[in-house]
C-alpha positions as CSV (number, residue, x, y, z in Angstrom):
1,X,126.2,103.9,134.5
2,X,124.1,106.8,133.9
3,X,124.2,108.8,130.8
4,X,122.9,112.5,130.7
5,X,121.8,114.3,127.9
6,X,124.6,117.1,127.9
7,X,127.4,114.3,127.7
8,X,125.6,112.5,125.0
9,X,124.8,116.2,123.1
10,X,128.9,116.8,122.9
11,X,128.9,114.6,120.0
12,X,128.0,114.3,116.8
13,X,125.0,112.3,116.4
14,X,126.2,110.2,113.7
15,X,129.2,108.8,115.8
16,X,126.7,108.1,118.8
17,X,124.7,105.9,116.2
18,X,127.6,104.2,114.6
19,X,128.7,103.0,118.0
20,X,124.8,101.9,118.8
21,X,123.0,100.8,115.4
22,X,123.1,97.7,113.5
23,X,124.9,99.4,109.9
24,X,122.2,98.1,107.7
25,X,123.0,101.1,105.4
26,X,126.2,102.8,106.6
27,X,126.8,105.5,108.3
28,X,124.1,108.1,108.0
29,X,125.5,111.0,105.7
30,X,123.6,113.6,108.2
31,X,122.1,113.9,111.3
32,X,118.4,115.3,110.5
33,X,117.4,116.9,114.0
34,X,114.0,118.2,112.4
35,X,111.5,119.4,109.6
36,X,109.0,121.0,107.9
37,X,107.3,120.8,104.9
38,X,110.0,120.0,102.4
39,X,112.4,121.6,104.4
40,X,115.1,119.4,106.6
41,X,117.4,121.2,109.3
42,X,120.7,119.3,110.4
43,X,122.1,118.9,114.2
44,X,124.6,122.1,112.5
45,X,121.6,124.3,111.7
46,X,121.9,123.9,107.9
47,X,118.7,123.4,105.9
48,X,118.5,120.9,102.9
49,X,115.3,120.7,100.3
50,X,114.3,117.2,101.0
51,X,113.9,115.4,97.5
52,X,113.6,112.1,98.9
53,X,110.7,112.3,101.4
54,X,112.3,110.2,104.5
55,X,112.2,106.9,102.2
56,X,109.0,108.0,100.2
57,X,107.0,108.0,103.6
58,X,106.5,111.7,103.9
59,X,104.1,112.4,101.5
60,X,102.5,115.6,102.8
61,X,106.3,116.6,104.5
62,X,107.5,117.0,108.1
63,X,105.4,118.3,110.6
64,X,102.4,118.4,108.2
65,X,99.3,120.3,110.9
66,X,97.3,117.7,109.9
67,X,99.5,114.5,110.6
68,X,101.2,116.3,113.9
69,X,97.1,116.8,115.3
70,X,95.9,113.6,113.9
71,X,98.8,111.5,115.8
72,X,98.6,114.0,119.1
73,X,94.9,113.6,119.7
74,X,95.0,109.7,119.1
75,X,98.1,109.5,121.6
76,X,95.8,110.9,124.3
77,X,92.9,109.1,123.5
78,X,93.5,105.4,122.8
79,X,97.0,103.9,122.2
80,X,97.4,100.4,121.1
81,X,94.8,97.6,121.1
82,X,95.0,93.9,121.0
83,X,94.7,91.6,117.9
84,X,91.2,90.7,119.2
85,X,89.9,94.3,119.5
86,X,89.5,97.3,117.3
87,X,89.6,101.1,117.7
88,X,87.8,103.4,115.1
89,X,90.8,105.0,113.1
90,X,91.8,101.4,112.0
91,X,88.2,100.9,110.6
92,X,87.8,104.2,109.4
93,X,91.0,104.0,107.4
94,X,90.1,100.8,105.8
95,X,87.0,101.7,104.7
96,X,88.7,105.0,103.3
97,X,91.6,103.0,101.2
98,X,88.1,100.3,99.8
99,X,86.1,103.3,98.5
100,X,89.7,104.6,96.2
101,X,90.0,101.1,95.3
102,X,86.8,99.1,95.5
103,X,85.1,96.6,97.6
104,X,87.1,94.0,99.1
105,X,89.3,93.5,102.6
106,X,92.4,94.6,103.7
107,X,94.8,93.1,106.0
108,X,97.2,96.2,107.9
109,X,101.0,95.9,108.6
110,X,103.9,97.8,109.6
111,X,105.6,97.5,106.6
112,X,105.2,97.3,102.7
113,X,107.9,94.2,103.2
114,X,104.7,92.6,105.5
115,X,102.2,93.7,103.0
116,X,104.1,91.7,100.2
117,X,104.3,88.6,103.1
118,X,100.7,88.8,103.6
119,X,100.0,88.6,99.7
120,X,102.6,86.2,99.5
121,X,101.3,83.5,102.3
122,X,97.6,83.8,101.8
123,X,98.6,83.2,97.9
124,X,99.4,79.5,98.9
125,X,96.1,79.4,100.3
126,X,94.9,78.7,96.5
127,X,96.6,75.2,96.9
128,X,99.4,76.7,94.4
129,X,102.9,77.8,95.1
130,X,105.1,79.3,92.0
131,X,105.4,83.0,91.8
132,X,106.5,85.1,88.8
133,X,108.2,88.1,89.6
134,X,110.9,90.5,87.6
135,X,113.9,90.8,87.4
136,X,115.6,93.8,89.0
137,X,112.3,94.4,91.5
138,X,112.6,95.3,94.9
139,X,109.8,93.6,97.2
140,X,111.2,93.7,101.0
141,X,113.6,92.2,102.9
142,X,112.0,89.1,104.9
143,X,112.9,86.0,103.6
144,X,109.4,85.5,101.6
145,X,109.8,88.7,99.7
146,X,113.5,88.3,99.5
147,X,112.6,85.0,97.2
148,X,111.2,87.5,94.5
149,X,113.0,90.6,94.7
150,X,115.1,90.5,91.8
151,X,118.3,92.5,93.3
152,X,121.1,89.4,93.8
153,X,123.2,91.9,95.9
154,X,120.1,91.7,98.3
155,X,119.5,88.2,98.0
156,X,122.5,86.3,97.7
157,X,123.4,86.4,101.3
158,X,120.3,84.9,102.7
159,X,120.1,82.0,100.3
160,X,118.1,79.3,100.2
161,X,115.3,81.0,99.9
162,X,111.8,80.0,98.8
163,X,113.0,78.1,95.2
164,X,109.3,78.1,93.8
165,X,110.0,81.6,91.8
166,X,110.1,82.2,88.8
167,X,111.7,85.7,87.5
168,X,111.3,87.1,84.2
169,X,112.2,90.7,82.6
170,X,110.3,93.7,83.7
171,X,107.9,95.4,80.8
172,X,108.4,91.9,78.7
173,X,104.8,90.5,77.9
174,X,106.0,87.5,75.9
175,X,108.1,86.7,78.5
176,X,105.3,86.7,81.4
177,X,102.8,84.9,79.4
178,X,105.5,81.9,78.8
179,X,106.1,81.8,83.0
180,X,102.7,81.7,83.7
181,X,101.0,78.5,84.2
182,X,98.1,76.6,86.3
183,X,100.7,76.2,88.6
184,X,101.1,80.0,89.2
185,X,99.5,81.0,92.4
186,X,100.9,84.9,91.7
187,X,102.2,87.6,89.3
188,X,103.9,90.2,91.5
189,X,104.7,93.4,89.7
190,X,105.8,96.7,90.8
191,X,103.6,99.4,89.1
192,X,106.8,101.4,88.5
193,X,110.4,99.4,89.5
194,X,111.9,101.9,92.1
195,X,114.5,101.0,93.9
196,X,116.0,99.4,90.2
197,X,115.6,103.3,89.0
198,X,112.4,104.5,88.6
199,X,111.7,101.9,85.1
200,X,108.3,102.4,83.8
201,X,107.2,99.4,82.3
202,X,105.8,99.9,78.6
203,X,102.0,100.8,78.1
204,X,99.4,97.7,78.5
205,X,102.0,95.9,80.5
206,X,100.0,95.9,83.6
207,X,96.9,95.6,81.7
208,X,98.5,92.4,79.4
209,X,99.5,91.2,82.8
210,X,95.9,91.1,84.3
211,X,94.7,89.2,81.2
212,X,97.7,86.5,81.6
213,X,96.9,86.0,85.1
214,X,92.6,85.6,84.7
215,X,93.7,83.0,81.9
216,X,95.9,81.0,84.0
217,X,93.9,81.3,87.5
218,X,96.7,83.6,89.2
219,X,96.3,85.8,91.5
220,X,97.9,89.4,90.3
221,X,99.8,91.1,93.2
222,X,100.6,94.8,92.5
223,X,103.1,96.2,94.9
224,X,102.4,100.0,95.1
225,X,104.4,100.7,98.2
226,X,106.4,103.5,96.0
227,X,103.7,104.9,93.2
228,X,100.2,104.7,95.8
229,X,98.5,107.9,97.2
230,X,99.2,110.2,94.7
231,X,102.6,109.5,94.1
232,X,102.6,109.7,90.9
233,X,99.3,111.4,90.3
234,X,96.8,109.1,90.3
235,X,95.4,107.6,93.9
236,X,97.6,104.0,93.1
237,X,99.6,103.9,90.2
238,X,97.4,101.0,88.9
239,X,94.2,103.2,88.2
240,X,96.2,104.9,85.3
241,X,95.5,101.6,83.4
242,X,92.1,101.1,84.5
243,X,92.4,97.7,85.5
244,X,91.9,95.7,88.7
245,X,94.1,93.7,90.6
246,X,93.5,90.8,93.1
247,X,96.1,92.5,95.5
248,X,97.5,95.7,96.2
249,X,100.0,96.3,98.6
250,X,101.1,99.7,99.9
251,X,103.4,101.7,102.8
252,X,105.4,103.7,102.5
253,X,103.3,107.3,102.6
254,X,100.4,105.7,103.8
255,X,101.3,106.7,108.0
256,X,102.4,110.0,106.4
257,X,105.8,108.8,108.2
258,X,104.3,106.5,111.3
259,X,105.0,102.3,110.7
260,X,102.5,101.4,108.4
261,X,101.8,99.6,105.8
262,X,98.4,97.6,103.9
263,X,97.7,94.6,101.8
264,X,94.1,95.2,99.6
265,X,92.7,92.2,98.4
266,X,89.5,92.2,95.8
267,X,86.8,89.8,94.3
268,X,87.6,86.0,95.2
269,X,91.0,86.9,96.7
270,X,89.5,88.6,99.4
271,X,87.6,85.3,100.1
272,X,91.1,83.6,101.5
273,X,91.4,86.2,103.7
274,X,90.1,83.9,106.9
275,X,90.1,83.9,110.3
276,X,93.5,82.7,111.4
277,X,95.0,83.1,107.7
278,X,97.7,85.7,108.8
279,X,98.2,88.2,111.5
280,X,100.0,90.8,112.8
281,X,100.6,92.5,116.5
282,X,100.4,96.4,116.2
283,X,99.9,96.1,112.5
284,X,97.3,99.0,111.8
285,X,97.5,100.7,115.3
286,X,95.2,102.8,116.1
287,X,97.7,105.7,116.2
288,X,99.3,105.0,113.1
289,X,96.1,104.6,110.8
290,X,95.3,108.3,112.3
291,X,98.1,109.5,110.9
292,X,96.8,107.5,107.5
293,X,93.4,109.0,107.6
294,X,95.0,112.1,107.8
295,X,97.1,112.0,105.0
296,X,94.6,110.4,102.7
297,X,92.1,113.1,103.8
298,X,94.3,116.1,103.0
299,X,95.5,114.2,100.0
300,X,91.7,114.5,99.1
301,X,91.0,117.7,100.3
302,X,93.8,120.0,99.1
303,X,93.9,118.8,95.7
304,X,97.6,117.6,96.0
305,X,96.8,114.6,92.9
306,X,96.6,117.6,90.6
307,X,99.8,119.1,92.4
308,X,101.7,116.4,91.6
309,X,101.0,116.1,88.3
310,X,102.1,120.2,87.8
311,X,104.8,120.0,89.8
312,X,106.0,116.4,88.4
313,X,105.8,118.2,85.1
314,X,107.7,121.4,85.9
315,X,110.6,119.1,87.8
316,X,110.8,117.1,84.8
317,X,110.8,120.0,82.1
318,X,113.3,121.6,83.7
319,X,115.8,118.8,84.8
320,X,115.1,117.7,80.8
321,X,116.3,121.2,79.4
322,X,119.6,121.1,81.3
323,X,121.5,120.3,78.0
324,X,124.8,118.1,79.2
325,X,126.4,114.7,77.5
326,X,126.2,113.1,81.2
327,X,121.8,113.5,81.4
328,X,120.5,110.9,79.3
329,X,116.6,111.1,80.4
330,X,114.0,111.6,83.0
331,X,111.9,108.9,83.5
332,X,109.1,108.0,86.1
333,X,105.8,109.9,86.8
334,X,104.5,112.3,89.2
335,X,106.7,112.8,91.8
336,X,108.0,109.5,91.4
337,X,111.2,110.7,88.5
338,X,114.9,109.0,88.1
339,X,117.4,111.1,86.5
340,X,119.6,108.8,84.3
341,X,122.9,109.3,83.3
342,X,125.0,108.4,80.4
343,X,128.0,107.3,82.7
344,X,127.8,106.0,87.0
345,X,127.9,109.2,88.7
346,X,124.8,109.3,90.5
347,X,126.6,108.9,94.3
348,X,129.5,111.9,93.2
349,X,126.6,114.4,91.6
350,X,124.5,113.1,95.0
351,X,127.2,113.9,96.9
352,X,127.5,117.7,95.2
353,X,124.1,118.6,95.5
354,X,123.8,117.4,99.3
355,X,126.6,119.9,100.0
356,X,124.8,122.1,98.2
357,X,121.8,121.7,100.3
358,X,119.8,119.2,98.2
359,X,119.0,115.6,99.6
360,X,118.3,113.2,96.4
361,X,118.7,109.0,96.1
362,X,121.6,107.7,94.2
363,X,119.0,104.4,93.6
364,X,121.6,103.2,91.2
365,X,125.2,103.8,89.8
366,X,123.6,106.1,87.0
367,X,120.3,106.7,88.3
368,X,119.3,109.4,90.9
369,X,116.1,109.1,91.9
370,X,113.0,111.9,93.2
371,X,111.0,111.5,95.5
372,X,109.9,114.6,97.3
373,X,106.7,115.5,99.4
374,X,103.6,115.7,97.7
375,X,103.4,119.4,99.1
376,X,107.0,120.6,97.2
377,X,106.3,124.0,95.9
378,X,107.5,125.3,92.4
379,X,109.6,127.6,94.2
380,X,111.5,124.6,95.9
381,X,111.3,122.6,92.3
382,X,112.7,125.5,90.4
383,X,115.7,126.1,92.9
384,X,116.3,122.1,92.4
385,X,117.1,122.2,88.8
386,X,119.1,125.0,89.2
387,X,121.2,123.6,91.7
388,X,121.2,120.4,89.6
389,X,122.4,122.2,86.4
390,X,125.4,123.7,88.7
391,X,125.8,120.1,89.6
392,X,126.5,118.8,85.8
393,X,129.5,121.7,85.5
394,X,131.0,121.7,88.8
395,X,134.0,119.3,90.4
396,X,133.2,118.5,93.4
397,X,136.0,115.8,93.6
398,X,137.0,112.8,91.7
399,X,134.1,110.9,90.3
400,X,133.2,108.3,87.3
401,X,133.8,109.7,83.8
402,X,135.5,113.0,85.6
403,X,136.4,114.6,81.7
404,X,132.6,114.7,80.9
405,X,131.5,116.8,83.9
406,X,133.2,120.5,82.5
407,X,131.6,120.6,78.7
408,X,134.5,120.9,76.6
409,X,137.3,119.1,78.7
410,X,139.4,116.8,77.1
């Protein structure tokens, strides 16, 4: 039976998907119909300041000129190629991400769960197989990276997994350098935890990690899919700690909101990267790494590492001097930031600030994390923390520690 447009237009989007779509993550809360900048507009007409980037992945915002033209003009050109050919944009792109980083290889995907798979896989290629990981990390969702993502709510249901990983606390260095042995093949680390709240791990962790790993022969594995490409500042999070990685694994922002995602290997680890070692079907498509060269050359070119780093500030300054018993800190860097709370009202105050035209992540019960465009203006930051502060003393409806919301209730 046919089904036209108009019949499908008389309603609401969000029932049409529920009645389609595997529910992976509920129902959607709105029906985004499209964008620009960090500026979303709802199948009702009503704009929202979009503060969590479509998932991180649209770092220079929607409908970014140079993105929309990149894409178009690929499209028309060359589509996809085979596994056994290769278009310019996918080589141009990978020599762009090795001169940020350094000499070495990099192997494209579609996702940063693939990335972490490739690392993963060609790790066993050092004739080792435990991996240390953290506890409360988020690495993807295939069953590999499922073994050390250190969320049980995602990982119970799929088990047995992959039983050669070892988990330790995130930021502990005592800890790491006591799971860390000649039987290691990696260390996988998330430069910043995101998905467990935006935790920043404490200063020379990374670094103390490289030099456990070089003792013991392991390959270090940095998983940047959330804190890469100016994120947080800095080209990968890493680079803030001068130190140098065997693996870096990135997505999210890097198709500037196409599928795409890359694993970076350097030194010896780049070696293992042989013919035949791992591969991937439309993995660094031709149309998606020109949407990447075209966010990492406006990134470059429009000095948005420096923007981030003002407006990451001026978000966090402000959110900081809202003065309530429910804010307990701002963590994060860049425009990477979780707001954490004293009590678990990140969904209700979510809630409240999406009504009022404000998209944000409720990561976790008492954390709301940021994650904005790269190209959010101070005008957009400022009217954020006001609308934030109006959250903190409104009631928007019945919520977790309720009494603590209007300063002086009982």
């Amino acid at each position: 039976m046919a089904v036209r447009d108009d019949d499908c237009g008389r309603r609401a989007l969000t029932e049409r998907w529920s009645r389609t779509t595997g529910s992976s993550y509920g129902t959607p809360g709105l029906a985004l119909v499209r964008g620009a900048g960090a500026t979303v507009v709802d199948d009702t007409g009503r704009s929202y300041l979009d503060l969590v980037g479509g998932g991180l992945a649209n770092v220079l915002g929607h409908a970014h000129p140079a993105v929309v033209n990149a894409v178009s003009t690929q499209a028309a050109t060359l589509g996809q190629v085979s596994s056994r050919d290769v278009a310019e944009s996918t080589v141009l792109l990978g020599e762009l991400l090795l001169a940020l980083t350094g000499p070495g290889r990099v192997v494209f995907t579609d996702s940063g769960a693939e990335a972490n798979e490739t690392a993963f896989q060609v790790s066993r290629l050092t004739g080792r197989s435990q991996v240390v990981a953290t506890t409360g990390a988020f690495h993807g969702r295939t069953m590999g990276t499922l073994a050390f993502t250190g969320q049980p709510g995602s990982t119970h249901p799929f088990r047995t997994l992959p039983d050669t990983v070892t988990q330790v606390p995130f930021g502990d260095v005592q800890a790491l350098r006591t799971a860390v042995s000649d039987a290691t093949a990696m260390v996988i680390l998330e430069a910043i935890q995101g998905e467990n709240g935006v935790v920043v791990p404490p200063p020379g962790y990374l670094a103390a990690a490289r030099t456990i790993c070089t003792a013991a022969g392991a390959l270090l594995v940095l998983d940047e899919a959330q804190t890469a490409l100016g994120r947080t500042g800095h080209w990968f999070h890493h680079q803030s700690e001068g130190i140098a990685p065997d693996f870096v694994t990135l997505a999210q922002g890097l198709g500037g909101g196409l599928p795409l995602g890359a694993c970076l290997a350097f030194g010896a680890a780049a070696d293992l990267l042989a013919t035949g070692a791992h591969g991937t079907t439309v993995g660094g498509s031709p149309l998606s790494c020109a949407a990447g060269l075209a966010v990492v050359r406006t990134i470059a070119g429009t000095g948005l590492l420096d923007h981030v780093k003002r407006i990451g500030d001026r978000l966090r300054t402000g959110i900081e001097a809202v003065a309530h018993p429910l804010l307990d800190e701002v963590r994060g860097a860049g425009l990477l930031l979780g707001i954490a709370f004293t009590e678990p009202v990140a969904v209700p105050v979510t809630d409240w600030l999406r009504a009022a035209g404000f998209l944000v992540d409720a990561v976790q019960p008492a954390v709301i994390r940021l994650a904005p465009p790269l190209v959010l203006t101070e005008e957009q930051a400022d009217a954020f923390v006001g609308a934030f502060a109006r959250a903190l003393v409104a009631d928007p409806g019945p919520r977790a520690a309720a009494r603590l919301l209007v300063p002086g209730a009982a």
